[in-house]
N, C-alpha and C positions, 0 to 999 in steps of 0.2 A: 646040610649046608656047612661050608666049614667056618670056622669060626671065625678068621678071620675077616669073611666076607661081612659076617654079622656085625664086628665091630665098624665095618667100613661105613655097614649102613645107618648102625645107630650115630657115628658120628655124620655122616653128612646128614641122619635127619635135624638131629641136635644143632645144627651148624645152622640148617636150613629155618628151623621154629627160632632159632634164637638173630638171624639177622634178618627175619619177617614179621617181628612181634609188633613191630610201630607203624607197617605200613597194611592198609587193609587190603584184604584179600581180591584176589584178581580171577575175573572169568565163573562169576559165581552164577551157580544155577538157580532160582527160584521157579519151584514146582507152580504151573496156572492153573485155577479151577480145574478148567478142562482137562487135565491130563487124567487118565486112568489113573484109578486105587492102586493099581496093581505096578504101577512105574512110580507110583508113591511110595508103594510099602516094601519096595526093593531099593530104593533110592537112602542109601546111607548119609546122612550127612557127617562131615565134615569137624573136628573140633577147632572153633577159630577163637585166639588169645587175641582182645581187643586191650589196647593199650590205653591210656589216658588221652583224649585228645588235644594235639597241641597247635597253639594258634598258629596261624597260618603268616608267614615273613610278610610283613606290608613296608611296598620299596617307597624310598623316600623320595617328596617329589624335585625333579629337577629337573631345568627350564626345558628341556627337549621332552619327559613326559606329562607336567605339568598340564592341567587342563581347567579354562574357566567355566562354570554354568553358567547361564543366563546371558544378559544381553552382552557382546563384545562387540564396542566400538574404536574404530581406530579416527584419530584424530591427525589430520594432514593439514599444514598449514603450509602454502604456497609465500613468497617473500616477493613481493614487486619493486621492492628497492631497488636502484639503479645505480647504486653506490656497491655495492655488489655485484659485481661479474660474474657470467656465465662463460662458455669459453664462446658461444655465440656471438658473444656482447665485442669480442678482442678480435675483431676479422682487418686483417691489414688494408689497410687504405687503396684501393682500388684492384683492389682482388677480386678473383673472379672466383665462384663455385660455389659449394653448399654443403649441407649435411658435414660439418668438421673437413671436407677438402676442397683445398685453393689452389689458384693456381696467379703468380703474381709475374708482373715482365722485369720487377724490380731485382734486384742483385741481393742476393742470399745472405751479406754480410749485413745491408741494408736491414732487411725483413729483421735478421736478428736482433739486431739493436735497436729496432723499435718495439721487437715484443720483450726485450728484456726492459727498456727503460716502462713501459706502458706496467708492465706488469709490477715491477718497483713502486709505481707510482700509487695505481690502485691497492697497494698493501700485500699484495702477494709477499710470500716469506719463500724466496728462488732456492729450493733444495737440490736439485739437478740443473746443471749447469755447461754443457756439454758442446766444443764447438770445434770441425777440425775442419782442413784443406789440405787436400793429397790429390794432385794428379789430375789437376783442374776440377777437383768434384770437391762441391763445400755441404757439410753437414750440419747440422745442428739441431742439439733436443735441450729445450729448456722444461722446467716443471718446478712449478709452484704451488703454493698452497695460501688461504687466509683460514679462518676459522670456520666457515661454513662451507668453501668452497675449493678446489682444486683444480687445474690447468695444466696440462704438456702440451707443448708446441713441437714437432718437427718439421723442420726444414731441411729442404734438398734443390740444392741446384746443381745439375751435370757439368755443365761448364758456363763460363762466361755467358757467351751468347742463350743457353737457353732457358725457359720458364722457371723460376723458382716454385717450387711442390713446398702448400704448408698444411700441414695436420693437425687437427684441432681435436684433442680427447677432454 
């Protein structure tokens, strides 16, 4: 063999036992009873360099891995206040519809300015405030907020003559 082959080998063994000294070995065969003498007594083992062992990383807990044992109750308290609004509670005065959609014969500018004064009144804190008229179509999105509760209204009416559309989220 030439010699340089030799050194190629001793260094990659040398390379190989020195970045495998801390991780235990992989694919290991242990001889069972049952195996013949004779696949024993040919069977060479291996010199394996065990490291110190080192504790294993324990990740720290946080609220997404986090986990409790035992009994876990969740505690729901419903509010029957009526001083408190839901946006159910804010359905314009002879509106028609359900589930958050209305449908009203009253005038669009109308509708708005009694959900913004209603909603003033009951404490909402009006964040969005939104209201325009182009081309006979009137818009508007109001949204509110109190401390426990929150409210957007849209309004749409196409033109004069027809339904005002209100949305309750």
């Amino acid at each position: 063999m030439p010699l340089l082959t030799i050194a190629v080998i001793v260094v990659f063994v040398g390379y190989s036992l020195l970045t495998n000294s801390g991780k235990a070995p992989e694919n290991t065969v242990t001889p069972t009873p049952e195996a013949s003498s004779e696949a024993t007594a040919s069977a060479t083992p291996s010199p394996v360099t065990l490291a110190s062992p080192r504790p294993a990383a324990t990740p720290k807990a946080t609220p997404e891995t986090s986990q409790t044992l035992g009994d876990s109750r969740v505690n729901i308290s419903v509010s029957t206040d009526d001083d408190k609004p839901t946006g159910e509670q804010l359905v314009y005065p002879g509106a028609n519809g359900g589930s958050g959609h209305y449908t009203s014969d009253a005038d669009g500018e109308a509708v708005y300015n009694w959900y913004k004064s209603e909603m003033e009144n009951r404490g909402y804190h009006v964040g969005n405030n939104v209201k325009t008229r182009a081309n006979d179509l009137f818009k508007a999105v109001l949204q509110g907020s109190t401390s426990t509760n929150s409210l957007k209204v849209s309004i749409t009416q196409e033109n004069g003559g027809a339904k005002t559309e209100i949305t309750l989220e």
